[in-house]
C-alpha positions, 0 to 999 in steps of 0.5 A: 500500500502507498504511504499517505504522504507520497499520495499528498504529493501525487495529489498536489502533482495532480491538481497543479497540471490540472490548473487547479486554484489549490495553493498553499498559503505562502506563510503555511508553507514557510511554517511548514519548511521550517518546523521540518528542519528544526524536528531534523535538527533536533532528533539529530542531536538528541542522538549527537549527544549520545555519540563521541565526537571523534568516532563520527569524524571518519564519516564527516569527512567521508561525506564531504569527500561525497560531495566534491566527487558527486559534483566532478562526476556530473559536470563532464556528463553535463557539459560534454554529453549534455553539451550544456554551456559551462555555467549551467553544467555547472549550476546543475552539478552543483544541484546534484552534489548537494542534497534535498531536506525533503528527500531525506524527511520522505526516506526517514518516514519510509525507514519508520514506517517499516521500523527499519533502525538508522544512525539518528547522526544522518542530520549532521552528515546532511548539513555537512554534504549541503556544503562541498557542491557549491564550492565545486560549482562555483569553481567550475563555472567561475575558476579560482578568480579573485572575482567571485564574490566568496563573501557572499557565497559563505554568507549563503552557504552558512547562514542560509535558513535551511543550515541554520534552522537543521544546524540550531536543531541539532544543536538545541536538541545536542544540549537539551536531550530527550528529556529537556525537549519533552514539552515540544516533543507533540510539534516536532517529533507526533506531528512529523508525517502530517507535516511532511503530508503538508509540504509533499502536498506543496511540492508536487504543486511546484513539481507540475510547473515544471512539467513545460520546461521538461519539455522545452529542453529535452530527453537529456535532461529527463535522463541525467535526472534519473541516470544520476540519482542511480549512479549517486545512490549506488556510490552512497551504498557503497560508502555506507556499507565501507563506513559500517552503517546499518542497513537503515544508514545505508539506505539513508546515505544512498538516498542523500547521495541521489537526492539533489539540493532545490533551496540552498544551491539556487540561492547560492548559484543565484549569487555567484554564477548568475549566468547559469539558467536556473529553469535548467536545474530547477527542472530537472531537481524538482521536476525529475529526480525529486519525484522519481525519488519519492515515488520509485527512488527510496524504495531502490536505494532501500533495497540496495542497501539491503543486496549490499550488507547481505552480499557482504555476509556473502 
């Protein structure tokens, strides 16, 4: 049976090609976006605090390391086989090395709904892989100029909202702990699907008007939406099963690896590569592979962590 939340989204999808006059309220959605990231952030530090620092430092470096290869993987395809002008294959690299919150908070539903166990650090390795993309893109696009505005794309990149409401949950729920956080634990934590319902809703809105400009630029773009989440999530596995990551952990990485950034990187790319069409991306991130990913994608990566660890066990 499908998942309540995935049908919200396929009914926002469908209301928006139908034209329909459903929106939700811009305020709504924003209250929605936010409390999403902060229930993240802060189930993350509850779990951070339970951890020593040093033995997640082999994985935060590995998730980093994620996020510059995804980028330097993609940019060839893009700007050779795409033939894409240099500054949206960059832009849309960049897309792909970074990651979707809203993927992640669809994963996490689908792993606790099935009561599959997953690390609960997975919201620190998600802010941490938001970051190397946009270095890399903008490098591609720009080379190491004293040109390009690095202030601004720091200032974006750090003090963006999706970073500083998922980095103060985290930290919030680091120093508060399962006790301390009792009291909000009915908003953030009992109501977490009915918000994600919410925010899928709102998502599939945006999706459908993407729908045109999938048209307008063609087959490539619809299979680089595809072809590189496959290709992202089967590195994720891989790095998630060397890591040592539960099958649920596995499942998650893969899934962060495939998903590709519509908040942070926009804005970012927006700044420092205004050049590069954003219609491109947006296209194919929203348009393509966040779908694919909510509907088809999960379940993949799911089962490919569990093929890894059982071949593994050999």
């Amino acid at each position: 049976m499908i998942d309540p939340i995935i049908l919200f989204f396929l009914l926002g999808a469908t209301a928006g090609l139908l034209r329909s006059e459903l929106r939700l309220p811009a305020a709504i959605y924003e209250f929605v976006s936010i409390v999403l990231l902060l229930a993240i952030g802060l189930k993350g530090g509850i779990e951070l605090a339970r951890q020593p620092f040093g033995s997640l430092l082999p994985q935060m470096l590995a998730v980093v390391a994620l996020g510059f290869f995804l980028s330097l993987a993609a940019f060839p395809v893009l700007r050779y086989l795409g033939r894409f002008k240099r500054a949206d294959a960059a832009s849309i690299a960049a897309h792909y090395g970074s990651v979707s919150v809203g993927t992640y908070a669809v994963a996490i539903a689908y792993l606790g709904s099935r009561q599959i166990a997953f690390e609960e650090h997975m919201p620190l390795l998600l802010v941490l892989l938001e970051v190397p993309a946009i270095i890399v893109g903008v490098v591609l696009a720009r080379g190491l100029s004293r040109e390009t505005r690095w202030r601004s794309v720091a200032h974006e990149v750090f003090l963006g909202k999706s970073i500083v409401l998922l980095l103060g949950g985290l930290l919030i729920g680091w120093a508060a702990g399962p006790d301390g956080l009792s009291s909000i634990e009915p908003l953030f934590f009992d109501l977490f699907k009915g918000i994600l319902a919410l925010f899928l809703l709102e998502m599939g809105l945006i999706t459908a008007t993407q729908i045109g400009s999938l048209r307008r630029y063609g087959p490539f773009l619809m299979a680089f939406g595809i072809g590189m989440p496959l290709f992202s999530a089967l590195v994720g596995t891989g790095l998630g099963w060397a890591l040592g990551l539960s099958i649920g952990g596995t499942a998650v990485l893969a899934t962060l690896a495939a998903s590709a950034s519509y908040i942070a990187v926009p804005a970012a790319m927006r700044i420092s590569v205004p050049e590069a069409n954003p219609t491109l991306s947006l296209a194919a991130s929203l348009g393509i592979t966040f779908p694919f990913n909510v509907l088809f994608g999960i379940p993949i990566y799911h089962a490919l962590a569990v093929w890894a660890h059982t071949f593994a066990k050999g």
